[in-house]
TORNU-80561 format. One record per residue: residue number from 1; residue in one letter; z, x, y of N, C-alpha, C, O in turn. Coordinates in steps of 0.05 Angstrom, whole numbers. Layout:
BEGIN
+------+------+--------+--------+--------+--------+--------+--------+--------+--------+--------+--------+--------+--------+
: resi : resn :     nZ :     nX :     nY :    caZ :    caX :    caY :     cZ :     cX :     cY :     oZ :     oX :     oY :
+------+------+--------+--------+--------+--------+--------+--------+--------+--------+--------+--------+--------+--------+
:  NUM :    A :      Z :      X :      Y :      Z :      X :      Y :      Z :      X :      Y :      Z :      X :      Y :
...
+------+------+--------+--------+--------+--------+--------+--------+--------+--------+--------+--------+--------+--------+
This chain:
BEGIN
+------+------+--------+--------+--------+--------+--------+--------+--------+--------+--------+--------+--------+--------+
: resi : resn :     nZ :     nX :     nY :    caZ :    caX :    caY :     cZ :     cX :     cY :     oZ :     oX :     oY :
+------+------+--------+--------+--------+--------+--------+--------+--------+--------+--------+--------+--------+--------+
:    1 :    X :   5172 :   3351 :     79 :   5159 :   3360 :     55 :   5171 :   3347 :     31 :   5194 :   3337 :     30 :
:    2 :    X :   5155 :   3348 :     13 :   5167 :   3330 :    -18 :   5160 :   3353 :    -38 :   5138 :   3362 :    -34 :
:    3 :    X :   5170 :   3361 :    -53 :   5177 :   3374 :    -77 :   5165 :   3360 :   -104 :   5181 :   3342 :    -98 :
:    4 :    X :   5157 :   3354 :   -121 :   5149 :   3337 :   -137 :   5153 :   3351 :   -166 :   5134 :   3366 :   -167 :
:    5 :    X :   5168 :   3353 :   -189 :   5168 :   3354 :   -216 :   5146 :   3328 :   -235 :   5149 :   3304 :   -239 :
:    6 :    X :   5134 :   3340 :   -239 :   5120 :   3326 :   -264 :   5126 :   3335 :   -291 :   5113 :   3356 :   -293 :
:    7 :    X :   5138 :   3331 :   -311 :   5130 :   3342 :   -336 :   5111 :   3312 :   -356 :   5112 :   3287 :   -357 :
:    8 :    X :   5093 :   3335 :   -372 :   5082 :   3316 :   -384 :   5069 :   3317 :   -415 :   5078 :   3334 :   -430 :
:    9 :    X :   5056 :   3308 :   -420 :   5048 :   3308 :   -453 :   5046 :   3333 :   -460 :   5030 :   3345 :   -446 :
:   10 :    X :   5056 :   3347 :   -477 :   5049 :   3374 :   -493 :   5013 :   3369 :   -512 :   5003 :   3354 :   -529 :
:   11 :    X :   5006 :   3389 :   -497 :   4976 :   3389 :   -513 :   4957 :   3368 :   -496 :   4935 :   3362 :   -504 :
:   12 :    X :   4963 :   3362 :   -479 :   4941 :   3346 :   -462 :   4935 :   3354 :   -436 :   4936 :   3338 :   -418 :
:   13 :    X :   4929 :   3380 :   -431 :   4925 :   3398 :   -409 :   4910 :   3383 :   -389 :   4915 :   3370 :   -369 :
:   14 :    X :   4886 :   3391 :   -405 :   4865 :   3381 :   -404 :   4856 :   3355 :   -385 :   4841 :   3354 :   -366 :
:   15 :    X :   4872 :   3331 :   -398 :   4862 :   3301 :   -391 :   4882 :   3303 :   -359 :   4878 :   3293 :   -337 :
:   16 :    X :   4908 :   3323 :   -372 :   4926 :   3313 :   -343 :   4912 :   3334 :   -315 :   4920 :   3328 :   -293 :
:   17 :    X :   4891 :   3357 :   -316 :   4888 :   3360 :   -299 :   4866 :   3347 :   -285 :   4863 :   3347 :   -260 :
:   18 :    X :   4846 :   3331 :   -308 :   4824 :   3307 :   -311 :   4844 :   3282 :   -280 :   4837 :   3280 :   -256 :
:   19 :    X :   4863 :   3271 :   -290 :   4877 :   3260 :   -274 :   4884 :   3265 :   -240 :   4884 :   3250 :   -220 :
:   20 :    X :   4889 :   3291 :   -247 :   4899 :   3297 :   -228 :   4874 :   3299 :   -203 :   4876 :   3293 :   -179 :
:   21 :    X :   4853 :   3307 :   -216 :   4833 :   3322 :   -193 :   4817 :   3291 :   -191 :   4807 :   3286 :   -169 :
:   22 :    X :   4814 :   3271 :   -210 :   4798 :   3246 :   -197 :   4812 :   3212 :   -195 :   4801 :   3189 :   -194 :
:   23 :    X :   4843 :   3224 :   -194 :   4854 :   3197 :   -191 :   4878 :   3212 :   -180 :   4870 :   3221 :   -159 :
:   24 :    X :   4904 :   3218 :   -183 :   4920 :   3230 :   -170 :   4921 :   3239 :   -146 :   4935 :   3230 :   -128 :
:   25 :    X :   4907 :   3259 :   -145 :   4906 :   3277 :   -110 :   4891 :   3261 :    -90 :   4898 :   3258 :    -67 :
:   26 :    X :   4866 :   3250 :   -105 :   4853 :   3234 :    -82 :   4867 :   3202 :    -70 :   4867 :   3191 :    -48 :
:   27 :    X :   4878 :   3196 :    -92 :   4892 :   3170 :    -80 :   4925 :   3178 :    -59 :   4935 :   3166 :    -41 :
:   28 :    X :   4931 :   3199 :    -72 :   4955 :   3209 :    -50 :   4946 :   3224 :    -32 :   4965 :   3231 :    -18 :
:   29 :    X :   4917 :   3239 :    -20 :   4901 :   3243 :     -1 :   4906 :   3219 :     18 :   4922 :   3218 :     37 :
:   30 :    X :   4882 :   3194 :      3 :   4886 :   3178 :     14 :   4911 :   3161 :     27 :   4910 :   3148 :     48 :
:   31 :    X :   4927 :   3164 :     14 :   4954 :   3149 :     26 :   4972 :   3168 :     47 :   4994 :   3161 :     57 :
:   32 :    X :   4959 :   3191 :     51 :   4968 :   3203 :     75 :   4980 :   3234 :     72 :   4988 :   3246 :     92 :
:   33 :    X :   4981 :   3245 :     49 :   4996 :   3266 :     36 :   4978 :   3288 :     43 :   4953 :   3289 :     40 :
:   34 :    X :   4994 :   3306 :     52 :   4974 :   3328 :     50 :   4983 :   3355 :     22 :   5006 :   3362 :     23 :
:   35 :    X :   4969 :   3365 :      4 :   4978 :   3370 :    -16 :   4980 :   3410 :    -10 :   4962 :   3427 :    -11 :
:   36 :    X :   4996 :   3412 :     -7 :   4999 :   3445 :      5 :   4991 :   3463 :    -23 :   4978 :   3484 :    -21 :
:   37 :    X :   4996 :   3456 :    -38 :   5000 :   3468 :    -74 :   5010 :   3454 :    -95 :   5031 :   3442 :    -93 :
:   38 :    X :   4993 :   3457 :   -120 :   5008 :   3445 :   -143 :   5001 :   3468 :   -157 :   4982 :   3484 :   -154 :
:   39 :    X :   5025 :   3466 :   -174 :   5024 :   3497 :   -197 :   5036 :   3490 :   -224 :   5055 :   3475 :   -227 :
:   40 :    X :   5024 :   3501 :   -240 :   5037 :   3501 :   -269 :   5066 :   3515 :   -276 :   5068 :   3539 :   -273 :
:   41 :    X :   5085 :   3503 :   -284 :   5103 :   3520 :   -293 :   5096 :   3531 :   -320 :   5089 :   3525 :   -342 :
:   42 :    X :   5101 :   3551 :   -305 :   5093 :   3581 :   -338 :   5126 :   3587 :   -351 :   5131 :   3607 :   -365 :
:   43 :    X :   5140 :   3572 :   -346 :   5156 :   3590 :   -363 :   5200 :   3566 :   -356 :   5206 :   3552 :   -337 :
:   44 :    X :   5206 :   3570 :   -366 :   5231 :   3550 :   -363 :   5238 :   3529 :   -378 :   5221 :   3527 :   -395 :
:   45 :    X :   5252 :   3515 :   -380 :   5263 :   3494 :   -396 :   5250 :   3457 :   -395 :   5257 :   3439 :   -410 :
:   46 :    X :   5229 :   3455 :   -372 :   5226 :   3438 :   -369 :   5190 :   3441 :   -361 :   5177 :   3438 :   -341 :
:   47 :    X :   5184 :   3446 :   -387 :   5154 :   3448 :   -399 :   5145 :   3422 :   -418 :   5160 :   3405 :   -427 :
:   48 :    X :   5114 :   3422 :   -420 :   5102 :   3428 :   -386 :   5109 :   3411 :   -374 :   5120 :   3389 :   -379 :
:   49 :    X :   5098 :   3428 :   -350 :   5112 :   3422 :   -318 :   5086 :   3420 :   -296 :   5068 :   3437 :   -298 :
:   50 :    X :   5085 :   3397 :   -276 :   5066 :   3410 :   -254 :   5083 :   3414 :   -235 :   5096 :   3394 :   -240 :
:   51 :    X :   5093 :   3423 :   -217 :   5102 :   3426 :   -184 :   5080 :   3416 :   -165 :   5056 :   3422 :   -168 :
:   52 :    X :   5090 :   3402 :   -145 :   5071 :   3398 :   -120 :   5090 :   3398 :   -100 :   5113 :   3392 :   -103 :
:   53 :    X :   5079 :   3407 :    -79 :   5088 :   3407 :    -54 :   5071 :   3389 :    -42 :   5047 :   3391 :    -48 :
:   54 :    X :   5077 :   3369 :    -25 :   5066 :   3345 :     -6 :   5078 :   3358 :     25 :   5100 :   3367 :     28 :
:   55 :    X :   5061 :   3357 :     43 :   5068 :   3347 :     70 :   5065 :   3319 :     78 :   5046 :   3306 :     71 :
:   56 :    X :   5080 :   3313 :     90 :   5070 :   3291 :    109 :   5073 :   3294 :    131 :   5084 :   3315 :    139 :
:   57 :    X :   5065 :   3275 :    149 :   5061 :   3272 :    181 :   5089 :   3267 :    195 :   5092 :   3273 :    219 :
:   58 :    X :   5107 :   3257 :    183 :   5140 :   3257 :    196 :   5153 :   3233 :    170 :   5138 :   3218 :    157 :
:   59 :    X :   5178 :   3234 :    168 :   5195 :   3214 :    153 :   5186 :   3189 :    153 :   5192 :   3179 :    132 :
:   60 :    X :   5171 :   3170 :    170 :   5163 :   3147 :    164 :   5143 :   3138 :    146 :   5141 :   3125 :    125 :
:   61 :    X :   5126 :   3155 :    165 :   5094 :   3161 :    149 :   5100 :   3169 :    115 :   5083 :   3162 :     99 :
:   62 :    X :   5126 :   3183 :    107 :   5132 :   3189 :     80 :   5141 :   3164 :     68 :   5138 :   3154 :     46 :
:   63 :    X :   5156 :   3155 :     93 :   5164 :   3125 :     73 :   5148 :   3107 :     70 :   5148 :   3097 :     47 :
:   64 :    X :   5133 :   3096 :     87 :   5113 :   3082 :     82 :   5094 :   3086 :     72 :   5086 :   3064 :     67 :
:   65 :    X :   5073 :   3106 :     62 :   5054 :   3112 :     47 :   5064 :   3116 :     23 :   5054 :   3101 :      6 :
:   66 :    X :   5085 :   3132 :     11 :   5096 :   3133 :     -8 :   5101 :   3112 :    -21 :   5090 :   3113 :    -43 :
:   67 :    X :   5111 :   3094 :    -18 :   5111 :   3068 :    -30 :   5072 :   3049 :    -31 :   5065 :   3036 :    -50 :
:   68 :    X :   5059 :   3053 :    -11 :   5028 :   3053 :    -11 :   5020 :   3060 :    -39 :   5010 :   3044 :    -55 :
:   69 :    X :   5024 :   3094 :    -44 :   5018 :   3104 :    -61 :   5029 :   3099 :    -90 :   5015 :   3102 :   -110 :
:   70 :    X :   5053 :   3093 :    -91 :   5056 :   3087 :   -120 :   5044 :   3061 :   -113 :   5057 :   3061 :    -92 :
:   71 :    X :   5031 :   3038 :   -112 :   5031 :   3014 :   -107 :   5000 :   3011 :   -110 :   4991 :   2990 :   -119 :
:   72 :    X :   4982 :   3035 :   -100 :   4955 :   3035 :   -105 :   4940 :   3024 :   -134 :   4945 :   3030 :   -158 :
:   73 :    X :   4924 :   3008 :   -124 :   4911 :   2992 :   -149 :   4899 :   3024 :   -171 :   4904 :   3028 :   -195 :
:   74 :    X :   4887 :   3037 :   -158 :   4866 :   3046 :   -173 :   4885 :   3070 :   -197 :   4879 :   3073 :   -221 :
:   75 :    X :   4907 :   3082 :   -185 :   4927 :   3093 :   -193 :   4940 :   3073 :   -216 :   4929 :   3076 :   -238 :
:   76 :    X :   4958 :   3057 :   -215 :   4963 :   3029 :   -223 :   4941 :   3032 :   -248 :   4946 :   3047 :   -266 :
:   77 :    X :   4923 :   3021 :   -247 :   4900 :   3017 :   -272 :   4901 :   3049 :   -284 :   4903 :   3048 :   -308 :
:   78 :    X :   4900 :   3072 :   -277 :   4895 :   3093 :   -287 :   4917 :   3092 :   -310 :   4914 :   3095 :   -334 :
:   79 :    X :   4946 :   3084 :   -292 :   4970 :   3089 :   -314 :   4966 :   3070 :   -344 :   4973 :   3076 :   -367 :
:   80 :    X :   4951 :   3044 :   -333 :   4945 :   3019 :   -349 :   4927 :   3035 :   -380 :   4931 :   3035 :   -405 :
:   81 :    X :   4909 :   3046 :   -366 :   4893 :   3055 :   -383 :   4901 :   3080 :   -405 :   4899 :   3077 :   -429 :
:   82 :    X :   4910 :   3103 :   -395 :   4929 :   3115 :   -407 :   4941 :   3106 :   -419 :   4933 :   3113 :   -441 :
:   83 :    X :   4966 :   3086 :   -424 :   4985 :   3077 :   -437 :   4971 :   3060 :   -459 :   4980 :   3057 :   -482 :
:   84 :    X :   4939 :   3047 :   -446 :   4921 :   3029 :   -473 :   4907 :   3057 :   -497 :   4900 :   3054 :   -520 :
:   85 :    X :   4907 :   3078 :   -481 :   4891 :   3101 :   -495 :   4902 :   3104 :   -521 :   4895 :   3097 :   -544 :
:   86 :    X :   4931 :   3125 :   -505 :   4948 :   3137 :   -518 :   4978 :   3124 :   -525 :   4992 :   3132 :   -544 :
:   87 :    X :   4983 :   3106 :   -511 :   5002 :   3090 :   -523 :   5031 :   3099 :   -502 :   5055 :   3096 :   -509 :
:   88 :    X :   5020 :   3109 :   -477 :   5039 :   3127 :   -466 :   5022 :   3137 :   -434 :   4997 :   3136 :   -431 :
:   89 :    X :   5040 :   3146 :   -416 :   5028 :   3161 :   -396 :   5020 :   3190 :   -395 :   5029 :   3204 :   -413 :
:   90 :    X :   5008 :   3199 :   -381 :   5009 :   3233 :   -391 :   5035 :   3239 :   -372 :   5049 :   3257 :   -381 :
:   91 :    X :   5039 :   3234 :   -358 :   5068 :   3250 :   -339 :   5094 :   3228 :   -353 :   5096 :   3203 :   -353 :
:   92 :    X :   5108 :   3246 :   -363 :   5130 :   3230 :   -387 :   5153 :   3227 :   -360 :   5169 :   3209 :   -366 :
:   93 :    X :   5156 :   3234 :   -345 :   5177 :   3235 :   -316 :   5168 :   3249 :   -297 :   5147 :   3262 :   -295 :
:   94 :    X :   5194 :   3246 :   -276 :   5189 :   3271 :   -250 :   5213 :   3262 :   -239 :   5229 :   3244 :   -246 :
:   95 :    X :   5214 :   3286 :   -213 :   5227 :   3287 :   -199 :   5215 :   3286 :   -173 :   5194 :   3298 :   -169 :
:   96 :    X :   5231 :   3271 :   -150 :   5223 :   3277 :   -122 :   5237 :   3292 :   -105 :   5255 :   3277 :    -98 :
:   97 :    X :   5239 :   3306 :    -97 :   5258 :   3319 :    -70 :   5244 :   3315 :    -45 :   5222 :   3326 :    -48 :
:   98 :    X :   5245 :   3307 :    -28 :   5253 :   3307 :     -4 :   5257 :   3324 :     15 :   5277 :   3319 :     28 :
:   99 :    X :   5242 :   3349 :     24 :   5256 :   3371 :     37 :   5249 :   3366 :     66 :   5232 :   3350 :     75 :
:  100 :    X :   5272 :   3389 :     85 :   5269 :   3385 :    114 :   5270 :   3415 :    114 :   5291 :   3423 :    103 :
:  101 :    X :   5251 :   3437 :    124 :   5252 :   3453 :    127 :   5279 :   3478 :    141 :   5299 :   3465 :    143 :
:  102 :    X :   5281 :   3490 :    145 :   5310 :   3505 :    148 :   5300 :   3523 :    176 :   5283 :   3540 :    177 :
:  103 :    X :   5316 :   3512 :    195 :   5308 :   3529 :    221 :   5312 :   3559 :    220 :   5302 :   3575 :    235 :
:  104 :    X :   5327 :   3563 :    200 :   5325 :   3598 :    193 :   5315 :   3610 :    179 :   5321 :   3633 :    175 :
:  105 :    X :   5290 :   3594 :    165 :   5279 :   3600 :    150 :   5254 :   3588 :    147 :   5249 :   3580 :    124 :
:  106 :    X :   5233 :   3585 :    168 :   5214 :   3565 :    161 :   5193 :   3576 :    149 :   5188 :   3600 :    149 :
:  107 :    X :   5177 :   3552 :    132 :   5156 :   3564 :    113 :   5126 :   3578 :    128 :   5112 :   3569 :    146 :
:  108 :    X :   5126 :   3597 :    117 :   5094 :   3605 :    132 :   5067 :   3598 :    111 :   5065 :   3603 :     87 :
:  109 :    X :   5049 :   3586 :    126 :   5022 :   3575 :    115 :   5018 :   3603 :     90 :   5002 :   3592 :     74 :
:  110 :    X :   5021 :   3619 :     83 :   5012 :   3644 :     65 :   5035 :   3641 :     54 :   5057 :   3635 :     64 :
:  111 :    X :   5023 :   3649 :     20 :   5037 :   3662 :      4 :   5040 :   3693 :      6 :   5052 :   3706 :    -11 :
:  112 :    X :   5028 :   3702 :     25 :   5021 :   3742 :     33 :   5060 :   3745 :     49 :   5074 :   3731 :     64 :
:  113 :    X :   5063 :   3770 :     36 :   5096 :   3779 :     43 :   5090 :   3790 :     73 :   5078 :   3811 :     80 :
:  114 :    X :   5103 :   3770 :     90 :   5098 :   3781 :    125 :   5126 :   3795 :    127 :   5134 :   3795 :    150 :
:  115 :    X :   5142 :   3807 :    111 :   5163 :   3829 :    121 :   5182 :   3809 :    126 :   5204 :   3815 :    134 :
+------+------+--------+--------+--------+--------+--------+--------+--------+--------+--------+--------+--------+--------+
């Protein structure tokens, strides 16, 4: 699993979820990611914020598509165009993590409290 921090333009909600739903998700679809959840951070020091969670298919498949995916033309031109827009990207950084799930603790498909 990959963890993903986005923070990005204040006041451009809008264009970054524009992004997200017709250039973002579908090109990291395509490159093999499966996207479990992305969520807004409502509240903390590192606003705004998107979170995503990625699966992938095992550690290779992460390494090799992942590099696919930042590398994608159509992605690539999106950032191009952005930066010709506004003079800038809408995601100002991020972070990646990397997670391996915890044999004592593994995630269940639901956010519903199973006890």
């Amino acid at each position: 699993h990959q963890l993903i921090n986005q923070r990005h333009l204040v006041g451009r909600n809008p264009e970054v979820i524009e992004f997200l739903k017709n250039v973002w998700i579908p090109r990291l679809k395509a490159a093999g990611g499966h996207i479990i959840g992305i969520c807004d951070t409502v509240s903390g020091p590192m606003m705004p914020n998107i979170v995503s969670l990625i699966a992938w298919p095992d550690a290779e498949s992460y390494w090799n598509n992942w590099r696919a995916f930042n590398e994608d033309p159509e992605l690539i031109a999106a950032f191009r165009d952005q930066r010709k827009r506004i003079g800038t990207t809408l995601f100002t950084s991020s972070d990646s993590f990397l997670m391996e799930p915890a044999s004592y603790a593994l995630p269940c498909a639901s956010l519903l409290d199973r006890g």
